[in-house]
Phi, psi and omega in degrees: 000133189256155204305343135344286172297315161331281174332293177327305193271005161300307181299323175313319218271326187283339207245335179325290186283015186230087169318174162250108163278327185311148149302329207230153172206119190053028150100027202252143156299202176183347151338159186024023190304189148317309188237128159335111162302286218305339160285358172286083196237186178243118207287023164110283186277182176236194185325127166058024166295322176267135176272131159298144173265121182226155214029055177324123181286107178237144168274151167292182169312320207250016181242346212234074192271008179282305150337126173259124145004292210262001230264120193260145211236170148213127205278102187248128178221149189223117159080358180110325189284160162213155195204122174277139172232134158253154200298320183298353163281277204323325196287357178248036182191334130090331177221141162232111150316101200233208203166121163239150187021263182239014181244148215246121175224202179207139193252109183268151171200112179278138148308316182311327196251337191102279243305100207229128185190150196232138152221141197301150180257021183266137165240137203355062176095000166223149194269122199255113162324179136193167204214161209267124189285331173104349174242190208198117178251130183030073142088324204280162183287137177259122191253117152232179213265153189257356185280315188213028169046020161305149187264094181264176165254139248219003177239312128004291197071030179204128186329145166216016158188166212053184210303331148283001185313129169110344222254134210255148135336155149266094186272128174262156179306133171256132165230153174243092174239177147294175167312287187298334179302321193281326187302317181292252192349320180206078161335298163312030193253152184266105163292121151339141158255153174270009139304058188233043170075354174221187194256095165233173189252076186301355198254344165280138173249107166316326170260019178351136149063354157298359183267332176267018185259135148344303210270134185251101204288045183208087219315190197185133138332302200234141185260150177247146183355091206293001198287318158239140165265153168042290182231050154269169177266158175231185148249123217232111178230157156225147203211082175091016210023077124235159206201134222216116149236159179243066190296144191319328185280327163310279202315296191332292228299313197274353174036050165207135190308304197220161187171121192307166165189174184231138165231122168064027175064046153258088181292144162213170172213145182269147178240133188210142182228117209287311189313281204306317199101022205231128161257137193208161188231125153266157237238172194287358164264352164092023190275141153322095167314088189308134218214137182258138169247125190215173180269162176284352187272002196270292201285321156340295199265354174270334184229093187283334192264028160290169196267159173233098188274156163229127169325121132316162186238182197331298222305332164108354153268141209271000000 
């Protein structure tokens, strides 16, 4: 276990057990929230202990030879623009503020869930920071807006205290691909520069080897299935509430690039590319579908009552 990882499961284990009973937590009000304070917990650092990244450096394609192929990316395209985040940036700074042309959005990733999802930065007509609050609802990150210091949840998409409660995200397509997958998709794509104002070891992964271990350093509500483990990935869509996952070992299973499907009397259809791992859903005009790629005990506990799909088998029974 490398010393990273260690640390990880240290800070889990003194902070697990110390809900925020308190009104106040890291300096976020916490009254009326939404969601149970005691389920409000603290991830270890405090407000802006992990920094969000705000006025991001981005390299051409042909700049960034530090990338490995195989290297998991999370993908963004706008406008005709594309922009590679790569995760080993992401996993020590968790938000990146960005902008393509005039629209402002922010690229999130929890390490704890697996979880990379984009969002618009407008709240009701200003363009808003956001920054990482230091707490933690059912494992996943709590974000909040630097315009009225509301807390969201990130999986959620939605303020769950202050002056924004109730108030949902606008979620944009996101893909949790490889390197070589977004480049061949878009040669022309712009990469995260690891200029990004502090001194982290971007060649380290703070979580070492959490993603194959079972174990989840943060309590969770609904425990998930043994059917998968923990941390296999799913692609997580929700449509009119209703939710739907697609875990990665099904799509392995069902060996087909594309194929329909209905969530809620909605035809879509799924794209799935083996090499790479990346999965993505489009809608019956062939538009992207904003789609989460998460771990399963994550996207679980958050949609206990979800659809699952599972691959047939030789025999044509599921």
């Amino acid at each position: 276990m490398s010393k990273y990882i260690l640390c990880a499961v240290v800070v889990a284990l003194c902070f697990v057990a110390q809900p925020c009973t308190a009104a106040t937590k890291n300096g976020f009000d916490l009254s009326g929230s939404l969601v149970s304070q005691i389920q409000i917990l603290s991830g270890g650092p405090g407000k802006d202990g992990i920094p969000a990244i705000h006025g991001p450096v981005f390299l051409n394609a042909d700049e960034v030879p530090e990338l490995r192929p195989d290297e998991r990316i999370l993908g963004f395209a706008l406008n005709g623009v594309a922009k590679a985040y790569p995760i080993n940036i992401l996993s020590w700074h968790e938000i990146v503020n960005d902008a393509i042309k005039d629209q402002s959005f922010i690229v999130t990733y929890c390490p704890l869930c697996g979880t990379g999802m984009a969002f618009s930065a407008d709240l009701d007509g200003e363009v808003s920071g956001f920054g990482v609050s230091g707490l933690l609802y059912e494992s996943d990150v709590l974000l909040y807006d630097q315009l009225t210091n509301s807390l969201w949840s990130q999986i959620l998409r939605k303020a769950v205290s202050g002056p924004m409660k109730g108030r949902e995200l606008t979620m944009l397509p996101l893909r949790h691909t490889t390197w070589h997958k977004w480049r061949s998709d878009h040669p022309d794509t712009f990469v995260l520069s690891r200029k990004t104002g502090y001194l982290r070891d971007y060649d380290t992964d703070p979580f070492a080897n959490y993603d194959k271990s079972a174990a989840v350093l943060f309590k969770v509500s609904h425990k998930a299935t043994a059917k998968y483990h923990p941390k296999d990935r799913v692609l997580g869509v929700e449509i009119d509430g209703f939710s739907k996952a697609y875990p990665l070992p099904e799509l392995s299973k069902n060996r087909k690039s594309s194929f329909q499907d209905t969530i809620n009397q909605q035809l879509i259809t799924v794209h799935w590319d083996e090499g790479s791992e990346t999965a993505m859903l489009t809608d019956s005009h062939g538009d992207e579908i904003p789609a989460v790629s998460a771990y399963w005990f994550a996207w679980y506990t958050f949609h206990p009552d979800t659809e699952v799909f599972v691959a047939e088998d030789v025999s044509g029974q599921e």
